[in-house]
C-alpha positions as CSV (number, residue, x, y, z in Angstrom):
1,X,102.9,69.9,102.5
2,X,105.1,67.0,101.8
3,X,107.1,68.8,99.1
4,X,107.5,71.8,102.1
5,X,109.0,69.4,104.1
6,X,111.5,68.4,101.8
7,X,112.6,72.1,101.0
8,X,112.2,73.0,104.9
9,X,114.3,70.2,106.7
10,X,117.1,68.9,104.0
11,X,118.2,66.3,106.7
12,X,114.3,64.8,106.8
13,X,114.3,64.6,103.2
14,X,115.5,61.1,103.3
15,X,113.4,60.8,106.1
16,X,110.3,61.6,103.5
17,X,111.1,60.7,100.4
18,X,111.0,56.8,101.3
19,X,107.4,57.5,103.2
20,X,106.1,59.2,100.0
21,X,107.4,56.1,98.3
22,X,105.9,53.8,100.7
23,X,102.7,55.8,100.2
24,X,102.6,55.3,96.5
């Protein structure tokens, strides 16, 4: 889901790759 996210909304991908960080 989280890599979907990435590929589906370009713009959000910054959004979501510092929560996946966070995450980890």
């Amino acid at each position: 889901m989280r890599v979907h996210s990435l590929t589906l909304n370009p713009s959000q991908r910054k959004i979501t790759l510092p929560k996946i960080r966070t995450k980890n």
